[in-house]
C-alpha positions in Angstrom: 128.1 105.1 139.7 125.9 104.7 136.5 128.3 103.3 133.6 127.2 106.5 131.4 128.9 108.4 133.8 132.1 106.2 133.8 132.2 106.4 129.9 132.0 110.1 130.1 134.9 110.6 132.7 137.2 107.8 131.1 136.6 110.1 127.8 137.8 113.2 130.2 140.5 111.7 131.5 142.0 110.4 128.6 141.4 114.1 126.5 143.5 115.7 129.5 145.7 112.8 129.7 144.9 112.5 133.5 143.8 109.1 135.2 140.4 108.8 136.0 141.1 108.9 139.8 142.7 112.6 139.6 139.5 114.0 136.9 136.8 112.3 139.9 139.1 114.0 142.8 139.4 117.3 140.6 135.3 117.6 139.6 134.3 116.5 143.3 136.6 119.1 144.6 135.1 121.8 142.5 131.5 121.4 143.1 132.3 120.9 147.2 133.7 124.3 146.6 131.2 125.8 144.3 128.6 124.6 147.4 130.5 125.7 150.1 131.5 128.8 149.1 128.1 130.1 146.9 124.7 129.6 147.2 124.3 128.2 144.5 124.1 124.8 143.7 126.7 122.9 140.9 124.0 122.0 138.3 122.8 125.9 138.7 126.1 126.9 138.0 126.7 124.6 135.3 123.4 126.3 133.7 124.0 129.9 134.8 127.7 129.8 132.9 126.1 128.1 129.8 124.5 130.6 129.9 126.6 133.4 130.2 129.0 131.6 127.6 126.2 131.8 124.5 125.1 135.5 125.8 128.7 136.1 125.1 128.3 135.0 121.8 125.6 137.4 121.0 127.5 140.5 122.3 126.1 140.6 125.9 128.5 142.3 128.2 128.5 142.8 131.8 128.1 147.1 132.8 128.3 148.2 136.2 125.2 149.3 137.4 126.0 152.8 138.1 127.1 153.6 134.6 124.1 151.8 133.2 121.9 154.4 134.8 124.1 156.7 133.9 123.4 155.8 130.4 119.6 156.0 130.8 119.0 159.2 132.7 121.1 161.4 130.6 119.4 160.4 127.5 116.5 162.5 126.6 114.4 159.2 125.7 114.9 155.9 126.0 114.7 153.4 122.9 112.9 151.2 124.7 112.1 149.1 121.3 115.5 148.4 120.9 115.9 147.1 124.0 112.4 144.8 123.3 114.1 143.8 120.4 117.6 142.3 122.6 114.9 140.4 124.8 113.3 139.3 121.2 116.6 137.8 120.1 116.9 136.3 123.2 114.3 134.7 123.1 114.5 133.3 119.9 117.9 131.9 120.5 116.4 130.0 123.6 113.2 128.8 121.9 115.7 127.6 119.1 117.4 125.5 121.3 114.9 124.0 122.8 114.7 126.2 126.3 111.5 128.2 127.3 110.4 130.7 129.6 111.0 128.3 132.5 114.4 128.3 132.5 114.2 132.5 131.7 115.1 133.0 135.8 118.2 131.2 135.0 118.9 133.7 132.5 118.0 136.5 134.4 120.5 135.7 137.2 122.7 135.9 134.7 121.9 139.5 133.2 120.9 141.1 135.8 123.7 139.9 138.7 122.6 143.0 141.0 119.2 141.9 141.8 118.4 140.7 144.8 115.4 138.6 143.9 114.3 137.1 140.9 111.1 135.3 140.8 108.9 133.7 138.3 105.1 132.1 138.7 102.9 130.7 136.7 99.3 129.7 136.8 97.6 128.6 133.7 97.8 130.7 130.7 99.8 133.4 133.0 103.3 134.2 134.0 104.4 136.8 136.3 108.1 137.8 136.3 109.5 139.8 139.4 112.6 141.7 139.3 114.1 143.4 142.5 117.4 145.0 141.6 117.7 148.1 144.6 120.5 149.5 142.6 118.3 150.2 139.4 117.2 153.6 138.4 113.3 153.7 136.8 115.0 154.3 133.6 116.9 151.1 134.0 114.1 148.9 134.7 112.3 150.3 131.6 114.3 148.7 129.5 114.3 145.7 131.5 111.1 145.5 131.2 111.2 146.1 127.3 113.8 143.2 127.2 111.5 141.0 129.0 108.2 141.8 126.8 110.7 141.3 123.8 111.9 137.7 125.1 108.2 136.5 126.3 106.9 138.0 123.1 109.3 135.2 121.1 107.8 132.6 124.0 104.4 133.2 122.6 103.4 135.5 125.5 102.1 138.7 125.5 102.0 141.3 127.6 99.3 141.3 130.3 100.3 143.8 133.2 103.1 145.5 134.5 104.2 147.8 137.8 107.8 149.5 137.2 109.4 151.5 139.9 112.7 152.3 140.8 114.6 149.3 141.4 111.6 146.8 140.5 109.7 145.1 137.8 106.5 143.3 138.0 105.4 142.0 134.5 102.7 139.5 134.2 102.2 137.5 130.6 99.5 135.9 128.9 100.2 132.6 126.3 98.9 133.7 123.1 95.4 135.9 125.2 94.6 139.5 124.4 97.3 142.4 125.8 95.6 144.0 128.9 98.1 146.7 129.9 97.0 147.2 133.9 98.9 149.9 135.9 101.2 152.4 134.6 104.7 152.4 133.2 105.3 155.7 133.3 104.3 157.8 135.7 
């Protein structure tokens, strides 16, 4: 064990007035069960509730899915730029802090914990973000996709392409190229 790693659990132990022995026993105990009961590994869920910590702080609040789409089809319109403007913010914070649109899966398995699959690929000057949530009305993935133009927009990205159906996004971004809108949002 590296001696950083002593220094910072003999600083533990002696904030919780615990011996070293019992904070190594407790830790090891909680990531064996944060691995055997998840699928998620410990430093991912060190991240993912970092992360769900500072959303906190800005107001971000977990809504059942059903009453989210509830939300958005019984509105006449959408404000779709306010919800570009929550990903905008979002951004910002993590660009602030030193985070970019690497570590923006992280933060979407945070937000969104209904999807199924959230991936992320890049190649060059493009990213393409994919965002399977089945539960999701077309509404619903509007204004995720707003929130994700708003937070790549504040990466330095703009928007390149997009696909939106019910219960999927598929945005692709450029660093800093021309916008390109290909296929439809709204159909």
């Amino acid at each position: 064990m590296s001696e950083e790693i002593i220094r910072g659990l003999s600083i533990l132990a002696e904030r919780s007035g615990k011996s070293i022995r019992t904070m190594i026993n407790e830790l090891l105990s909680e990531a064996l069960n944060v691995v055997s009961n998840t699928d998620v590994k410990p430093d991912e869920a060190m991240k993912e509730y970092v992360m769900l910590s500072e959303l906190k702080k800005f107001g971000f609040t977990v809504m059942p899915v059903k009453i989210l789409n509830k939300l958005l089809n019984n509105n006449e319109s959408i404000d779709l730029e306010a919800w570009r403007e929550v990903g905008s913010t979002y951004g910002n914070i993590f660009k602030v802090k030193g985070r970019g649109p690497e570590e923006l899966r992280s933060l979407l398995r945070v937000m969104l914990m209904d999807a199924s699959d959230i991936a992320l690929s890049s190649k060059g000057e493009m990213m393409e973000v994919v965002a399977v949530c089945p539960g999701r009305s077309r509404n619903a993935c509007e204004a995720l996709k707003a929130m994700l133009s708003g937070f790549m927009e504040a990466q330095g990205y703009e928007p390149a392409g997009s696909k939106v159906v019910e219960g999927a996004v598929i945005a692709s971004f450029r660093r800093g190229g021309e916008t390109e809108e290909k296929g439809s949002s709204s159909q």
